[in-house]
C-alpha positions in Angstrom: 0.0 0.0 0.0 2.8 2.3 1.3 4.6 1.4 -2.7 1.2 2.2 -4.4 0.7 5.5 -2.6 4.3 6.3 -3.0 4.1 5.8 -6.8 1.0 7.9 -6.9 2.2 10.9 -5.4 5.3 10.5 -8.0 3.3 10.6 -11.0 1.1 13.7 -9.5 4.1 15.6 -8.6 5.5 14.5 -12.7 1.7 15.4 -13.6 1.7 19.0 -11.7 5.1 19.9 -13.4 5.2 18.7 -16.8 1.7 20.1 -17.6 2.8 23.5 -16.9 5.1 25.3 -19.9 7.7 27.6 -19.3 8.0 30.4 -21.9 11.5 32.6 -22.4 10.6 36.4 -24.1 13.6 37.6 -25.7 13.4 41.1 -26.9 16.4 43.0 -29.9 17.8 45.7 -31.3 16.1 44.9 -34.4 17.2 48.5 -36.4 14.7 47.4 -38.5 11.0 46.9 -38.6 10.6 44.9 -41.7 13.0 41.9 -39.5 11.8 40.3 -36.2 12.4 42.2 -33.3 10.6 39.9 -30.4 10.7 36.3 -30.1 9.1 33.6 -27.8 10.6 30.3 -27.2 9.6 27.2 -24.8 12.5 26.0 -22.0 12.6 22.2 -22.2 12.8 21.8 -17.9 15.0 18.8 -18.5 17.6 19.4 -21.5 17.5 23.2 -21.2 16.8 23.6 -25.0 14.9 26.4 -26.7 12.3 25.6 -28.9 10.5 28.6 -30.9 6.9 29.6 -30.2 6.8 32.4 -32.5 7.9 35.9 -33.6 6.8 39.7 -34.0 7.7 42.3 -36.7 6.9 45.7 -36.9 8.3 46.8 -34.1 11.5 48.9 -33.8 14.0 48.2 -31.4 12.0 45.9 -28.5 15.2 46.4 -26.2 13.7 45.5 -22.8 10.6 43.4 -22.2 8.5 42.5 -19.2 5.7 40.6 -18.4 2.1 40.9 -16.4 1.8 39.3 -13.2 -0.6 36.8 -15.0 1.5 36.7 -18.2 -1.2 37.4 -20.4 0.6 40.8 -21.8 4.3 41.4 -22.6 5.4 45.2 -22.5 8.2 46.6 -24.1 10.7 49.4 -24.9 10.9 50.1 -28.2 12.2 52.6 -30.5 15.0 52.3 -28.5 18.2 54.7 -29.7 16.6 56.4 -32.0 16.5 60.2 -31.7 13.7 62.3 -31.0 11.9 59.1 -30.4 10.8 56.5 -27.6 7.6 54.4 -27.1 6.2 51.5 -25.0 4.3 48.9 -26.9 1.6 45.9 -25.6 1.2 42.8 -26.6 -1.1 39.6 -25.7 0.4 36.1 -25.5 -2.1 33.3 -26.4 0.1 30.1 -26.0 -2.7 27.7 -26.8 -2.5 30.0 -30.5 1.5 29.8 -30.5 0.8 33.7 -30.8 2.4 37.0 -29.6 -0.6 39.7 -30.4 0.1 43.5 -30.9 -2.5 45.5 -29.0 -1.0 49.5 -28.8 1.8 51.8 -28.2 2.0 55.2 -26.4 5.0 57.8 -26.4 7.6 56.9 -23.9 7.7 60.3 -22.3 11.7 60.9 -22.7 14.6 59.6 -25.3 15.8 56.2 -25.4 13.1 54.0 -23.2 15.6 51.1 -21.2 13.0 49.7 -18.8 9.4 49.4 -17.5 8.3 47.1 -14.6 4.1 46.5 -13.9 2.7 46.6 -10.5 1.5 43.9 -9.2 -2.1 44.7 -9.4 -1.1 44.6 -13.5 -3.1 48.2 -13.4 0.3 50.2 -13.7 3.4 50.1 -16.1 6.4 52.4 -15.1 9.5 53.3 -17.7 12.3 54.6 -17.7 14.0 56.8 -20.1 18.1 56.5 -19.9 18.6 59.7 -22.4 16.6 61.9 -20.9 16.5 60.7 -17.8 12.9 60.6 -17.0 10.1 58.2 -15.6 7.1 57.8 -16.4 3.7 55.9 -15.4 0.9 54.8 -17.4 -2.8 53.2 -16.5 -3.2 49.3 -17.8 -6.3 48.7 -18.8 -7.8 45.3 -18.5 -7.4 44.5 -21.9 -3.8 45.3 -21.6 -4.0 48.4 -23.5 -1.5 51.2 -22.3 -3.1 54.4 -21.7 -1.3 58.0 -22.2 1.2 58.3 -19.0 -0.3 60.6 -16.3 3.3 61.3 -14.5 6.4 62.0 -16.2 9.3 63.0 -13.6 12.3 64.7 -15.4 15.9 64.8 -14.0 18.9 67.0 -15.1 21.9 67.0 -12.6 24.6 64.4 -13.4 28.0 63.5 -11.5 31.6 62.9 -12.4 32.2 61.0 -15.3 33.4 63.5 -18.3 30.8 61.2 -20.6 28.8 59.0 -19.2 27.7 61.3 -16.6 26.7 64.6 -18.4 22.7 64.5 -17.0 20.6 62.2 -16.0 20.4 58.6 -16.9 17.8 56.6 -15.6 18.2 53.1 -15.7 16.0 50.7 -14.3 12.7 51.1 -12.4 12.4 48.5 -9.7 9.3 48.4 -6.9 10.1 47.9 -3.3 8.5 43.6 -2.5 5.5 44.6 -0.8 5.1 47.4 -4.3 4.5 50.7 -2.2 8.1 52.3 -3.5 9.6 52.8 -6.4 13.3 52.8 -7.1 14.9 54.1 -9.9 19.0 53.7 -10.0 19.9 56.9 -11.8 23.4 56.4 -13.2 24.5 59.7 -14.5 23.4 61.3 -11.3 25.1 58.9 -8.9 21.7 58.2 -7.3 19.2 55.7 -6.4 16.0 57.6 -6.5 13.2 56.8 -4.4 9.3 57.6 -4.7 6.4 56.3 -2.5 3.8 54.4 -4.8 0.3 54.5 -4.2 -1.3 52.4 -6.7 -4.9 53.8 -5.4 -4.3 57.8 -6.6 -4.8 58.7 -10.3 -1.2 59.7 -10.1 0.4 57.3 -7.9 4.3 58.6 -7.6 4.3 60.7 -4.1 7.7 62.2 -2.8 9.4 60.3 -0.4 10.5 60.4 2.9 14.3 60.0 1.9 13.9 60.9 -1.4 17.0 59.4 -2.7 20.4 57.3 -1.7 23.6 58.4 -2.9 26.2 55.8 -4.6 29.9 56.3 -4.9 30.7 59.5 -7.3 31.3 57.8 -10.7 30.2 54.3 -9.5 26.8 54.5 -12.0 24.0 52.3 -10.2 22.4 50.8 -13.2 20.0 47.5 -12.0 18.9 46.8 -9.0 17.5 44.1 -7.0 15.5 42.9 -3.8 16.5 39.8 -1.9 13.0 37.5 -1.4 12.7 37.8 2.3 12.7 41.6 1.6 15.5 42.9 3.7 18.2 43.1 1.4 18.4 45.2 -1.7 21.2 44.9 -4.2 22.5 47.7 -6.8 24.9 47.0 -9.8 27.1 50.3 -10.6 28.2 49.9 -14.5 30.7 52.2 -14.4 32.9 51.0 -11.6 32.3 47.2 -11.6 30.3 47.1 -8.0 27.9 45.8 -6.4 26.6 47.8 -3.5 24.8 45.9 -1.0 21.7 47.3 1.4 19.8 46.6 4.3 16.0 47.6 3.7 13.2 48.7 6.0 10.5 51.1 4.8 11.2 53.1 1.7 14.7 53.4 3.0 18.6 51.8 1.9 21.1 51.4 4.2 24.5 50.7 2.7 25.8 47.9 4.4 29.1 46.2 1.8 30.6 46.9 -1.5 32.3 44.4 -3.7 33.7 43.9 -7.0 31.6 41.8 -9.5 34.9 41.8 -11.4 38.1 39.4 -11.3 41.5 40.9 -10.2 42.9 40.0 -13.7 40.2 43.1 -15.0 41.3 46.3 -13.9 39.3 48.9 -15.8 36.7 48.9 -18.7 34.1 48.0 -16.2 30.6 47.5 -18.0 28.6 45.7 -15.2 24.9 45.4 -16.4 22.7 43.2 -14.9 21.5 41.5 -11.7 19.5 38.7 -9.7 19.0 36.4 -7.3 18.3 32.6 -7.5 14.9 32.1 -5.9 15.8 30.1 -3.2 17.6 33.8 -1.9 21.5 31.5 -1.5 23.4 33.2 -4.6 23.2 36.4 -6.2 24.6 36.7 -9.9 25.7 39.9 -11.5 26.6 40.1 -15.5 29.9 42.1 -16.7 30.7 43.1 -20.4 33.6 44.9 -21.7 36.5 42.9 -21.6 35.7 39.9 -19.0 31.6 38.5 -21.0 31.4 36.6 -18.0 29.0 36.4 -15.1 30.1 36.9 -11.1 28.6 34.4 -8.6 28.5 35.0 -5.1 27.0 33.4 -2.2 24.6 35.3 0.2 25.2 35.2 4.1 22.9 35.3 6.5 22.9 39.1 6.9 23.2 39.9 3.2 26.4 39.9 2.8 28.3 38.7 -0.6 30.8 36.2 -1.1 32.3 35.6 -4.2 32.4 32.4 -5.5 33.5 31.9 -9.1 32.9 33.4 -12.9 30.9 32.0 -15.7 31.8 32.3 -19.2 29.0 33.8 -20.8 29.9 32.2 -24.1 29.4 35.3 -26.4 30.2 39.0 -25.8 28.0 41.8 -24.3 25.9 40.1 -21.9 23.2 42.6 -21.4 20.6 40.9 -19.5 20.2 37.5 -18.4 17.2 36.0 -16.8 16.7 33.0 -13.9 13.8 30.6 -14.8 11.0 30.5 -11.8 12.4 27.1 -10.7 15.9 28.2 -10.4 17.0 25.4 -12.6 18.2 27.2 -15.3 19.5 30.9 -15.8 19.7 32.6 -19.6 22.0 35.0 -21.0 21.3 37.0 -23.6 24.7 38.3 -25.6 24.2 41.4 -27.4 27.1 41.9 -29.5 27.8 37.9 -30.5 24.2 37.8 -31.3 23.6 34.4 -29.1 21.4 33.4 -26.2 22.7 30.8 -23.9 21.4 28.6 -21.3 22.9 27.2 -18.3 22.2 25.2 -15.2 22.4 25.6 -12.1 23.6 23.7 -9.0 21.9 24.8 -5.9 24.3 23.6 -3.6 27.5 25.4 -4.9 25.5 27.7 -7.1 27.9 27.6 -10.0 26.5 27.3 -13.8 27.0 25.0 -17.1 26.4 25.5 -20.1 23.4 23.1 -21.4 21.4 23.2 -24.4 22.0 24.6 -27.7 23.4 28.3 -28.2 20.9 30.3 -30.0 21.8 32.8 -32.7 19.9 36.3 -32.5 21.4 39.6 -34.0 21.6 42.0 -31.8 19.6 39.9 -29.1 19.2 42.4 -25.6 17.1 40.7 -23.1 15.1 38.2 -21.6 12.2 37.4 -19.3 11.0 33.7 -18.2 7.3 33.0 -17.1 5.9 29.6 -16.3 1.9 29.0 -17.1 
């Protein structure tokens, strides 16, 4: 009886997993609307291959994608890097149609659209603009339909840095885990900025209490990250190779460690971009381009604290973003300049990565998001 009820609670738990689908969004630098600029592939939760859904055109430059907490719309950034211009576009995924629909796009309220996050109600989309270094915050409707932003925040002052640090450069827009601030790690201004959120008001950006946290002068915060249990926020600085490391309480970051995401065989060129957590909260993982293409692993202590533990070969250069699949099996990078997308495993006990699968080839590939339905 004990075998029998054994066996059955196997071929549930097989059951549970296997009929659920994992989907990777992978958005480009297309330069051209007449090619495919976003494309949707299915993660194979035991050989780690890629296996394409389906594609969109007509679209210019989908940089940056994200999804709705149901994962019925996918929002991007696009006419990325082109002048004078910016917008943020909506589209519905039907999986049961293999399909990727275009529903609307709005004006992206500043130059040069990088990233946009939703609430978690799904009613609000937030961008930010890295040219002009703006914000801005637009109604969802149910129907995923972006309406005309209602706030747009502008920013002017910059810091050190002769050229990357003329103005303002937001660069990623990140709510606080329980979604009642917003963060937005400015990196020509040498600032995390900080606004209270209240999803309820027509225009829900309030001033903050502490309005901002300051960086090191020329570090660059770029993307930024909350540990799961919510006490620990983590900010990757482009510019100087860092991560900074934060105890959180309230609205409010209090700098707690710095360390280098780079090897001591790098000594300059530091063009850190990306950063997450496995889901389990152990490791942290942090993406450098430039010279090193690799990706920095480090253990997380008890009181947030980082460790480093080892580098991983991204296989390609310019890894922009990279993504960790729900499970924590499997994390994707996305190499910009090689054109590739690559997907490795990962060992939850030592929490280093290999390479699985087969490398995909996509010009001028720029990120990636992972939603299991």
């Amino acid at each position: 009886m004990k075998k029998l009820l054994t066996l059955t609670v196997t071929i549930c738990t097989w059951l549970a997993i296997y009929s659920q689908n994992t989907y990777v969004f992978l958005g480009s630098f297309n330069r051209d609307k007449t090619t495919e600029g976003i494309y949707v592939y299915q993660l194979d939760p035991n050989s780690g291959n890629l296996s394409k859904i389906t594609t969109v055109k007509n679209i210019l430059n989908p940089s940056y994608l994200t999804v709705s907490p149901n994962g019925k719309y996918i929002f991007a950034c696009t006419e990325s890097k082109t002048k004078n211009a910016g917008s943020v576009s909506s589209f519905e995924f039907k999986p049961e149609d293999k399909a990727l629909v275009y529903i609307n796009s709005q004006k992206s309220g500043g130059e040069n659209p990088v990233y946009l996050t939703v609430h978690k109600n799904g009613k609000w989309l937030v961008n930010g603009n890295y040219t002009e270094g703006s914000v801005s915050v637009y109604p969802i409707s149910e129907n995923g339909t972006i309406q005309p932003f209602v706030q747009s925040f502008q920013f002017t002052e910059g810091s050190i840095h002769p050229e990357r640090q003329d103005r303002s450069h937001i660069h990623s827009t990140v709510f606080s885990p329980d979604f009642d601030y917003l963060f937005l790690p400015d990196l020509g201004a040498d600032k995390i900025r900080t606004y209270h959120f209240d999803s309820g008001k027509t225009e829900p950006l309030q001033a903050a209490e502490k309005p901002f946290t300051p960086t090191p002068l020329g570090s660059g915060p770029r993307h930024f990250t909350f540990h799961p249990n919510g006490k620990f926020a983590y900010c990757i600085d482009e510019l100087t190779g860092t991560v900074d490391v934060y105890t959180y309480k309230n609205g409010q970051l209090n700098s707690i460690q710095r360390i280098n995401t780079h090897s001591e065989k790098y000594k300059d060129n530091f063009e850190s971009s990306d950063i997450h957590i496995s889901p389990d909260g152990q490791y942290l993982y942090a993406s450098n381009r430039g010279s090193e293409n690799n990706i920095a692993i480090f253990s997380i202590h008890d009181d947030g604290k980082l460790e480093t533990v080892g580098y991983q070969s991204t296989k390609g250069k310019h890894p922009r973003v990279f993504a960790i699949d729900p499970t924590g099996n499997f994390l994707i990078a996305t190499n910009a300049v090689s054109g590739d997308v690559v997907v490795f495993k990962r060992n939850f006990k030592t929490g280093l990565l290999k390479k699985v699968g087969k490398k995909l080839k996509i010009k001028n590939v720029s990120c990636v998001q992972i939603k299991k339905y």
